[in-house]
N, C-alpha and C positions, 0 to 999 in steps of 0.2 A: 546434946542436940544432934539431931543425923541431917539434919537442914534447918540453913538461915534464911524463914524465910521473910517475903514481903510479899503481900499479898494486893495487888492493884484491883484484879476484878473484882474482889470479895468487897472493895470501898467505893463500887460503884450502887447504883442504887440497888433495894430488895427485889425489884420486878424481872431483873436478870439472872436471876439464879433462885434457887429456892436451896436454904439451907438441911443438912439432909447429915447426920452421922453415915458412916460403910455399916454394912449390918455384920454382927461377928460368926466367923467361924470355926468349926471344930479343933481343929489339927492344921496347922498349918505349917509349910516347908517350904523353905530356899529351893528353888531349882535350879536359878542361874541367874547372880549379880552380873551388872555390865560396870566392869572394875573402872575400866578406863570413861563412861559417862558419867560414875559417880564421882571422879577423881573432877572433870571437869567441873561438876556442881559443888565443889568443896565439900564433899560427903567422904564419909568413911567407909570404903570398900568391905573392911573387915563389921565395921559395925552392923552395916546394913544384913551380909549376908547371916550374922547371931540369930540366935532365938530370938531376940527382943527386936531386930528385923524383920523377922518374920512376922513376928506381930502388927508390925506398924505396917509392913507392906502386903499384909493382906486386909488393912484396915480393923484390924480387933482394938489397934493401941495406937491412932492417931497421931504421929510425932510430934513435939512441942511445937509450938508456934501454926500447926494448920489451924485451918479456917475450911472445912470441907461446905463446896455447894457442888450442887448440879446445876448445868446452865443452861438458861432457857435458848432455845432457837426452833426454828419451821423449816421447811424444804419442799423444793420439787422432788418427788421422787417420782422415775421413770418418766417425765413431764408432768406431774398431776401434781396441785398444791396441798401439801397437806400444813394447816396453819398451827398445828405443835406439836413439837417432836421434843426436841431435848433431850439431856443426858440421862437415858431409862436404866441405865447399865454400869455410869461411869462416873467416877467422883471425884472431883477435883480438889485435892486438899492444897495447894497453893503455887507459889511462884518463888523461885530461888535463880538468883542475879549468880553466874556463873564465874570462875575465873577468867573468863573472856570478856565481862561486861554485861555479856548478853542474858536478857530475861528470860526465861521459860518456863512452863505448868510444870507440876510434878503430878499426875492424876492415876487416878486406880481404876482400870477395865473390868469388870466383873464382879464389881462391891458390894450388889446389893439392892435391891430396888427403890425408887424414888419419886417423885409427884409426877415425873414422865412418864413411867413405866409401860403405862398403857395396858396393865394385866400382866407384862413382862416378869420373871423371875429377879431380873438383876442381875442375874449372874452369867458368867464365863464359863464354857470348857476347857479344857485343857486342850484340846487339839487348836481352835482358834487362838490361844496366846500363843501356842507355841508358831502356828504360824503366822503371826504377828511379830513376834519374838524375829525369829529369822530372816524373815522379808522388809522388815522396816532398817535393820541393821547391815543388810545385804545392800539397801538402796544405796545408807549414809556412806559403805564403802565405795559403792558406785559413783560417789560422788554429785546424789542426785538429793534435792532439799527434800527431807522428809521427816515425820515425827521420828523418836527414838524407841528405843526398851532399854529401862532400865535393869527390870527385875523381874522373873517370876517366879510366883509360890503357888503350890499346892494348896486345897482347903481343907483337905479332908471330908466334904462331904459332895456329893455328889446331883449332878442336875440332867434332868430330864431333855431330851431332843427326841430324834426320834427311836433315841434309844438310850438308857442311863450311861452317865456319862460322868468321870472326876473332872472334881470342878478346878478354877484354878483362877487365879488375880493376877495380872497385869499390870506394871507399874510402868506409865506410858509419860514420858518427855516430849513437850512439844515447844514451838517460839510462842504460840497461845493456840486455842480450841475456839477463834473466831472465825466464825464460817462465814458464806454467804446468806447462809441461812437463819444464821443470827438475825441482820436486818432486815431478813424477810419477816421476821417473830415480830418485830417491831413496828415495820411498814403496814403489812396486817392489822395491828387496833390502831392503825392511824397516831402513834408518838412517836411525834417530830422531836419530844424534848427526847426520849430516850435514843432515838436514832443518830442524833447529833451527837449528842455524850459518846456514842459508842464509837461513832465515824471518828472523833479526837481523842479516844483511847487508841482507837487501832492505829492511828496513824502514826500517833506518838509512840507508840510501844516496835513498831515495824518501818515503819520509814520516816524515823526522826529527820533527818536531813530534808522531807519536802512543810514539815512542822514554819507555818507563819505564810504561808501562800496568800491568804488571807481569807482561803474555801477549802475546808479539811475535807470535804465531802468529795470535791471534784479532785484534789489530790489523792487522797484515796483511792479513788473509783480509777485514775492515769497507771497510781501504782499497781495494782492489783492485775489489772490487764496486764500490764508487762510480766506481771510477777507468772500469772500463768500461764501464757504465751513459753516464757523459757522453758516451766515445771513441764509441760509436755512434748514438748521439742526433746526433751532429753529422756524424758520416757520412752519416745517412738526408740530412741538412741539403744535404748537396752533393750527392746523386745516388750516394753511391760504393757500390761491391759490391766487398767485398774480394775474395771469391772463394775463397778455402780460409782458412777459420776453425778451423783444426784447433790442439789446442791449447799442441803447439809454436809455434803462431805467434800466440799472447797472452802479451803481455807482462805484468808484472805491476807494471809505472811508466805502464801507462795510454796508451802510441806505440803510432801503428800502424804497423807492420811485416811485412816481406817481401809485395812489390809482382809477386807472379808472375801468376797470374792475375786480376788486379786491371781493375775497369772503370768507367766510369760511366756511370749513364743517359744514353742522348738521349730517346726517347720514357717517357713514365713509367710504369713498369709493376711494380706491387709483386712479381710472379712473376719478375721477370726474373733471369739468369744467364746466367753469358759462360763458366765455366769449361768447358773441352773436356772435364772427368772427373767434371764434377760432374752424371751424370746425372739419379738424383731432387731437383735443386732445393735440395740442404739449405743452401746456400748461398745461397741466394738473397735479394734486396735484402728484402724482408720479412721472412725470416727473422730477421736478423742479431742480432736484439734477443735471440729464444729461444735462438740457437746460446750467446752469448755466455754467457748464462746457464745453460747447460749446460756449457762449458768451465769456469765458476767451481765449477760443483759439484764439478769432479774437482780443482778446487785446496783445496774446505774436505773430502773426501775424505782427498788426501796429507798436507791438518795436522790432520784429525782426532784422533789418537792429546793433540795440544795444546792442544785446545779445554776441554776438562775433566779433571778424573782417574775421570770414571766413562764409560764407552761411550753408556749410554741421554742420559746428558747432554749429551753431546758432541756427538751425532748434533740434540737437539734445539736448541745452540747455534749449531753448522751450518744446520736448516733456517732458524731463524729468520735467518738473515745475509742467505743466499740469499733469503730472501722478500723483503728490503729493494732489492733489483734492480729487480725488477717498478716500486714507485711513484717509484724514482730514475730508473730512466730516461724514465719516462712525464712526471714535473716536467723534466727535462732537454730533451724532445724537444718538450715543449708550448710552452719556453720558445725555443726554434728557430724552430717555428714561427706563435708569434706574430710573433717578430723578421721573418720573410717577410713575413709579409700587415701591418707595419708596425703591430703589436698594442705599447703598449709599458705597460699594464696587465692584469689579468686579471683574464677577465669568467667564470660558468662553463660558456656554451656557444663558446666560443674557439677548443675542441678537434673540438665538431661542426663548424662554421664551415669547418674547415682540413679536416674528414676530407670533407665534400661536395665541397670544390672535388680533394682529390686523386681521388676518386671520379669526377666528371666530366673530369678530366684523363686517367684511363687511358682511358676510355669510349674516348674523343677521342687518344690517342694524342698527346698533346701534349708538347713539346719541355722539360723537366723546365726547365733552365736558361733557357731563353730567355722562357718564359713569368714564371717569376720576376721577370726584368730588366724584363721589358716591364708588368710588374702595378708595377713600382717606378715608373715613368712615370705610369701609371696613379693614382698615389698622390696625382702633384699636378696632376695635369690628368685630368678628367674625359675627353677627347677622346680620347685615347691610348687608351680603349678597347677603339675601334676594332683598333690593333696586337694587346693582347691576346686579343680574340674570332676573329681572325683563323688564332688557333692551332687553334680547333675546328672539327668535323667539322660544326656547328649551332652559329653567335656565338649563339643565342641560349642556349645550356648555360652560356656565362660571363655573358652579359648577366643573367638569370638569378639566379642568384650574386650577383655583384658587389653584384647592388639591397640584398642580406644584409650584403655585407661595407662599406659607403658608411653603412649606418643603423647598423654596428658602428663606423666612423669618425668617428664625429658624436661618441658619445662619448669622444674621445681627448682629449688637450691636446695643443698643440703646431699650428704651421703645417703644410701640406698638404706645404711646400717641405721645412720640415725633416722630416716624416715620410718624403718619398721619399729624400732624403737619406743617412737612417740604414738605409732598405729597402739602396741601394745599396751600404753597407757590408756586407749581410748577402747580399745575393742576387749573386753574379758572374757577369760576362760576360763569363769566361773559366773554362773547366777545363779538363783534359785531354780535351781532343775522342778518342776512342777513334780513328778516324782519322786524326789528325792526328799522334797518334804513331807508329801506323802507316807514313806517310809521312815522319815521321821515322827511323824506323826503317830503313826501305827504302831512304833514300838516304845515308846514313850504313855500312848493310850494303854492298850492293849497288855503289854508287860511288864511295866513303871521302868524300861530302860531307856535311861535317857542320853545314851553316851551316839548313837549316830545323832541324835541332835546338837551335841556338843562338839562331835566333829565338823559337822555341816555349819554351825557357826562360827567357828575358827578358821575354816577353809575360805570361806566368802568375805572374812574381814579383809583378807588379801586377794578380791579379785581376780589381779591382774597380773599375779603371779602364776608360774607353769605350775607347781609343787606335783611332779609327775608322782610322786606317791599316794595323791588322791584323785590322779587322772581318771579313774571310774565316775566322780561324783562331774566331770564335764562332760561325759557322753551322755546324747541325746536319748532319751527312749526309746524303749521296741515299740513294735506293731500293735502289740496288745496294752501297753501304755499311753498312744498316743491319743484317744479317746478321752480328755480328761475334761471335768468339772468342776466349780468351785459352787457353794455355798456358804450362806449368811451365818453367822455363826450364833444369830439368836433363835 
């Protein structure tokens, strides 16, 4: 057996998933187990990456024990409701209890088409796993909740975009694939039985510990707010713009998921966005706080009807939830950014402090990560300055500054050494370079070499490491890179 599993959502009712085999393909190949995620699913590294891995992780050979569905859900996308969407692409063959306790999906990206489809293929590129692949793995070393990768395989046959393209399966880890948009699928034909079911699946399955409140709904709805309030707080933290915040693609276990348009800053720019279809901006790296909290509305929405037994009440039990967003994410994102500028008390202009110096950073067009690492230097050696000022348009814009944040340092405890120390745990000097995947990408497409992919994901497992021998892969882009887009990968 390659997995034990148990299967929870598959014993809920048939209205939530529609049963669906992976459709098979040609030739299919290992590209790259994730040794150490399969070690934690009590899997066998060696197994999975065999031939007979192959099989099962491109869905030709179903592992004993699945139960493949695809599962139903709806969403806002870009604000507009569309009431079914579902998994058109994605097949869930079950859940495996890990050696931590913890439950989580094991699902195949790119299997094959399904009752969602919606005319879709089913299938995956190879360029979208692989930057799935990297960026979701990149995250979980960032230390930021997110789905995993466990595996990708080749298919051997090949799918059409806008241009042909090898195809490729994605074997995708998550804590579950229950979105906000789930209960939107259900809110929609009006079933409260199924809505409740689901509301005391998720709860039990994600925040056991508020299980017996004696309103799984309204605990739900408390957890999920906090749960996403942090998830982007910590986003802002690394630079990242997910890109389509629609809200099929919030979860409601607090991961971030589906890496399609997905990017992150190099120069720092609260307006920025990378999505090809996101034209007014709603996405955008500043936004993400307000989007987020608009996606929760439409989740204490679908449980409205469970918030109380009276409507006026229930609306007002709602807003007040929803209001609790706003000062959790702001304590969440203050605490971020103290941890940057090596704050490890709180004073109460901390928050001015951080918002002048990102202020002068866009002015200046300054390199969001690099500037970080280099302020981390700067933490125990005054001289390192220098490096830092170097990023602006006018050293004296951080010189400046700094005179603020040095008379904010005086007040700290702790050595200079250990304060830079603990900056380096928090600021990396390494992400997903947006070209560097790229370039991944291209020569993985393009050539079948897949070895700068294999670097780039070795390098990123360790962040926060210097490893001056792949000091290339933290420098920012040129001029002619800095123009960059991302796209859907269907």
């Amino acid at each position: 057996m390659m997995f034990v599993f148990d299967n929870s959502y598959a014993r809920l009712p048939d209205r939530f998933y529609a049963r669906v085999a992976p459709a098979k393909v040609p030739e299919p190949r290992i590209v790259k187990v994730n040794r150490a995620l399969a070690e934690l699913l009590g899997a066998d590294a060696e197994q999975l990456a065999s031939p007979a891995g192959a099989q099962a992780l491109s869905g030709n050979v179903p592992p004993e024990g699945a139960e493949p569905i695809a599962l139903a859900y709806a969403g806002h996308q870009f604000g507009h409701f569309v009431p079914q969407l579902g998994d058109g692409r994605a097949i869930l063959l079950g859940e495996v209890v890990g050696k931590d306790g913890i439950r989580r999906d094991v699902q195949l990206k790119g299997a094959g088409r399904t009752p969602f489809s919606r005319g879709g293929d089913g299938r995956a590129a190879l360029g979208p796993v692989i930057r799935e692949y990297v960026v979701s793995e990149a995250m979980a070393a960032l230390g930021i909740p997110t789905t995993r990768a466990l595996a990708a395989v080749t298919t051997g046959d090949r799918v059409m975009r806008d241009e042909i393209l090898p195809g490729a399966v994605l074997t995708r880890v998550a804590a579950s694939h229950i979105r906000v948009g789930t209960f939107e699928y259900f809110a929609a034909r009006d079933d409260r039985e199924a809505l409740l079911a689901l509301a005391s699946h998720a709860l039990a399955r994600h925040y056991p510990d508020a299980v017996g409140s004696g309103n799984d709904a309204l605990a739900l709805l408390e957890r999920v707010v906090d749960a996403q309030a942090d998830l982007v707080a910590r986003w802002l933290g690394v630079g990242f713009v997910h890109g389509v915040m629609n809200t099929d693609n919030t979860t409601v276990s607090g991961e971030t998921i589906d890496y399609g348009p997905c990017a992150f800053l190099d120069t720092y720019d609260p307006r920025r966005k990378f999505s090809s279809i996101d034209h007014a901006g709603r996405y955008a790296f500043a936004n993400q706080p307000r989007i987020a909290q608009w996606n929760l509305a439409r989740l204490a929405e679908a449980l409205l009807p469970f918030l109380a037994d009276e409507e006026e009440e229930a609306v007002r039990v709602a807003t007040e939830r929803l209001e609790r967003f706003v000062p959790r994410f702001e304590t969440a994102y203050a605490r971020v950014l103290r941890a940057k500028l090596g704050l490890a008390k709180e004073e109460e202009g901390d928050r001015a402090l951080a918002q002048d110096l990102l202020e002068r950073m866009a002015a200046s067009e300054v390199d969001y990560t690099s500037f970080f690492r280099r302020l981390s230097a700067a933490a125990a050696d005054p001289a390192a300055d220098a490096e830092a000022a170097s990023l602006f348009r006018e050293p004296g814009a951080y010189r400046d500054w700094a005179e603020s944040w040095r008379k904010r340092l005086e007040r700290e405890e702790g050595t200079p050494e250990a304060r830079a120390a603990a900056m380096r745990r928090t600021n990396p000097a390494f992400i997903p370079r947006n070209h560097r995947v790229e370039e991944a990408i291209e020569a993985a497409v393009r050539r079948g070499d897949f070895a700068p992919f294999e670097t780039l994901t070795e390098v990123l497992a360790r962040p926060f490491d210097d490893q001056p021998e792949h000091a290339a892969l933290a420098e920012p882009p040129g001029p002619e890179q800095r123009h960059y887009r991302t796209f859907c990968g269907t």
